[in-house]
N, C-alpha and C positions, 0 to 999 in steps of 0.2 A: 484817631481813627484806627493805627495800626494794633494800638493795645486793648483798643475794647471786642473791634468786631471784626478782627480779621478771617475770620472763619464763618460767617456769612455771606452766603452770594447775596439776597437781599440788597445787604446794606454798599457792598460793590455796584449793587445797578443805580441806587440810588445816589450813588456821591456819582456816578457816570451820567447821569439824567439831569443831577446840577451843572455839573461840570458842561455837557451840552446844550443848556438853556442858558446858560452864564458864555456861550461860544470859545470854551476850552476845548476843540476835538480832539485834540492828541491826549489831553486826559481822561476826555467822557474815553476815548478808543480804549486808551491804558485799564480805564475800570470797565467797561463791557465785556473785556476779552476778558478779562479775571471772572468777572460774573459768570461770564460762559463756558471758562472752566469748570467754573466748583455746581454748571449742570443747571443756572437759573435759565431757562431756554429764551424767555424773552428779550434778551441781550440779545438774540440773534437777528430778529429784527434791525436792530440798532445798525451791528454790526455788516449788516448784510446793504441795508443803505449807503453806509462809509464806501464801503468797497464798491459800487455802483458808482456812486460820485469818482472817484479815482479810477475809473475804468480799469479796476478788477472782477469783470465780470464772472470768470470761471468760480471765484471763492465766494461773489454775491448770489451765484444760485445755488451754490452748496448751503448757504447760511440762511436764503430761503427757504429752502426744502427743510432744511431742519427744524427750522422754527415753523412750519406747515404741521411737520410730523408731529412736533411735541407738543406744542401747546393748543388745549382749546378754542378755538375761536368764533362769533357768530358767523353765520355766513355773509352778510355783509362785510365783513374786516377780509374773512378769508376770502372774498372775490377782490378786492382792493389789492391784498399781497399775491395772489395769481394773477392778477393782469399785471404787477410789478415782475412779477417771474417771466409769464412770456416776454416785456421789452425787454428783460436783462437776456434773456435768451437770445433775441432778434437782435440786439445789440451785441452781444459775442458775436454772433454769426457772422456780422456785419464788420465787427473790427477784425476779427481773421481774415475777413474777404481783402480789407484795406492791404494787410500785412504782408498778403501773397502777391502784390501787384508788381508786376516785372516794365520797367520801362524800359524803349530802344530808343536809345538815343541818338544812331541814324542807320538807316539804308539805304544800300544803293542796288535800282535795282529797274531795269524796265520800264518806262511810262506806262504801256499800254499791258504789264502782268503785272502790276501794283499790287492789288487786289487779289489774285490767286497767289502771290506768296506770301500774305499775311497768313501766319496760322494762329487759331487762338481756340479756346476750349469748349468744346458743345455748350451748348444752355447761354452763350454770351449774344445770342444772336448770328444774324447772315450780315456778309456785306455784299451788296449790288452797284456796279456800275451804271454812271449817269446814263445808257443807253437801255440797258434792264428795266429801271428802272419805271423810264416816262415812255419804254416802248408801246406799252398795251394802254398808257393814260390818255387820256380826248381831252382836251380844252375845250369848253365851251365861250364863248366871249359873248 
């Protein structure tokens, strides 16, 4: 392989397309990302999956997008890989949100100002005391 066709992307995508139908991924990776050098764009697809599996999403919507921009596609294919774009997006979002999570592992602090000295970040919601709460609710039985 190395002495005949090492100067074809082609034949990189295709020993990388054996190599991941045969479930070698660190090889299909090894020849996709070669592919993707020498500029065959389809690789990027490939690649841009790997990275998604491994929750590498930052370098899966790079390798989306490129493979958006370069290659052709019907538009059937090309709504299939934009709705893979936006999860991989909502998935970043989401695994940065995990990433920033700060736990207290205790306080001490008032029974009855519990509540007003929680401080946590707009957009997380309100907290209400059990008397807030059910004050303006009616049971009906």
């Amino acid at each position: 392989f190395k002495t005949n066709c090492s100067n074809h992307s082609i034949y990189y995508y295709k020993a990388a397309v054996c190599a991941d139908n045969i479930g070698e991924i660190a090889v299909a990776k090894k020849y996709f990302k070669l592919a993707a050098d020498k500029r065959y764009y389809p690789a990027y697809k490939y690649l841009a999956n790997y990275a998604r599996l491994n929750y590498q999403f930052d370098e899966a919507i790079t390798n989306y997008n490129t493979y958006l921009e370069k290659v052709s596609l019907p538009d059937s294919v090309k709504n299939l890989i934009n709705k893979r774009l936006e999860e991989t997006k909502n998935a970043y979002v989401l695994l940065n949100k995990v990433r920033n999570v700060v736990f207290t592992d205790s306080v001490v602090v008032p029974k009855n100002t519990f509540l007003q000295t929680i401080k946590h970040q707009e957009g997380m919601g309100y907290l209400y005391t059990f008397n807030i709460v059910f004050m303006f609710t009616y049971f009906v039985l």
